[in-house]
C-alpha positions as CSV (number, residue, x, y, z in Angstrom):
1,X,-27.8,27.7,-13.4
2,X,-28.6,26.4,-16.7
3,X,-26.3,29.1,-18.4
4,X,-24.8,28.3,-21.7
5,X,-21.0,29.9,-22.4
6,X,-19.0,30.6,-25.4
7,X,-14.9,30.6,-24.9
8,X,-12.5,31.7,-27.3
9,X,-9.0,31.7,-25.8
10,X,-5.6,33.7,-27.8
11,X,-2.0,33.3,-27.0
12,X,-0.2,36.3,-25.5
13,X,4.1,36.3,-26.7
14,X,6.4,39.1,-27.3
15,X,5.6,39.8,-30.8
16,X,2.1,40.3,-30.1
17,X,-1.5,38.6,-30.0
18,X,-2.2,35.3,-31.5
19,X,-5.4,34.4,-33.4
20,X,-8.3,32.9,-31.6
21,X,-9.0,29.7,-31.1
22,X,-12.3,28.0,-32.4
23,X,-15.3,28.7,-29.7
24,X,-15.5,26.3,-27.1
25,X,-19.5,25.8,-25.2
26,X,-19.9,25.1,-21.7
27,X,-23.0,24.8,-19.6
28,X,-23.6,25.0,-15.9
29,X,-25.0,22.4,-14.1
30,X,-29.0,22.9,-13.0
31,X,-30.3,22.9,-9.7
32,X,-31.3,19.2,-9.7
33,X,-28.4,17.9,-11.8
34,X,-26.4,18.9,-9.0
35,X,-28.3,16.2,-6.5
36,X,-28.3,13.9,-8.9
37,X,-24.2,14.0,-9.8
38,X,-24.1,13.0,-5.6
39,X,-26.7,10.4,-6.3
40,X,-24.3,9.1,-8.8
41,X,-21.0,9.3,-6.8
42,X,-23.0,8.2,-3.7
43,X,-21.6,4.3,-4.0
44,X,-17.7,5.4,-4.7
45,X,-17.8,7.2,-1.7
46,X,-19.5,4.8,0.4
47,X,-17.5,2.1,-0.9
48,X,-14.1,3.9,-0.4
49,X,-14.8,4.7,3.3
50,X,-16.1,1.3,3.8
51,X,-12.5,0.3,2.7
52,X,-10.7,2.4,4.2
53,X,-12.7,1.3,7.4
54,X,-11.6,-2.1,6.9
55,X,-8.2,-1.1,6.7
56,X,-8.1,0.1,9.5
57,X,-9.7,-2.5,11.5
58,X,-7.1,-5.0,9.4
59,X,-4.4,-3.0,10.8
60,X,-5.3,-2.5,14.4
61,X,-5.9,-6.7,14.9
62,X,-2.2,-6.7,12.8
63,X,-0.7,-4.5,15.4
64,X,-2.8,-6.1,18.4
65,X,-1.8,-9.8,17.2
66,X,1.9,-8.8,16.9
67,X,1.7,-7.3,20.7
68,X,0.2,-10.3,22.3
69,X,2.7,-12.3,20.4
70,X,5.7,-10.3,21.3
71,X,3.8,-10.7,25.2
72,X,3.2,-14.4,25.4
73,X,7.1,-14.5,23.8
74,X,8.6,-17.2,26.8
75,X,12.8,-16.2,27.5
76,X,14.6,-18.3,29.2
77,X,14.7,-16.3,32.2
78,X,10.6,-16.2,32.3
79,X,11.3,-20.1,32.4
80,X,13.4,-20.5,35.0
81,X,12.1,-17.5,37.2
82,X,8.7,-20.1,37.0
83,X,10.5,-23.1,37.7
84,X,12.3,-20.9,40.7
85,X,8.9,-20.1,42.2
86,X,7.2,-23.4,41.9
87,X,10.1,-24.9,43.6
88,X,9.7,-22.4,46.3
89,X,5.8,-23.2,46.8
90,X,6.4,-27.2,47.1
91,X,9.1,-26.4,50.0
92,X,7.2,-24.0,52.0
């Protein structure tokens, strides 16, 4: 951890070797930096589950409204098998 690296990078073709390119420095990350790059995506990833939670509740009271609707649907046959049966329970 903490490393510092030098790059140099050269193209490969069929006539040969290229030159190579100017040097290029990485470093890793420390111990602690580590933590603290979580610390810093903490809210993004919070935030995106909290949406996608709510997304999913959106959905399911979508899917449950459309089922009670498609339910509580009256047919014309629902009417007159309840107008058949109320006649029945005067007469008896």
């Amino acid at each position: 951890p903490g490393k510092i690296y030098a790059f140099q990078v050269r193209a490969r073709t069929a006539v040969g070797y290229g030159p190579y390119s100017g040097k290029m420095y990485f470093q890793t990350l420390m111990g602690g930096e580590r933590s603290e790059m979580v610390q810093d995506r903490l809210p993004l990833i919070v935030g995106s589950a909290l949406g996608g939670l709510a997304f999913l509740v959106i959905a399911a009271i979508a899917i449950l409204a459309i089922i009670f609707k498609s339910k509580r649907r009256e047919t014309p046959y629902t009417d007159r098998l309840q107008q058949y049966i109320s006649a029945r329970g005067k007469s008896s």
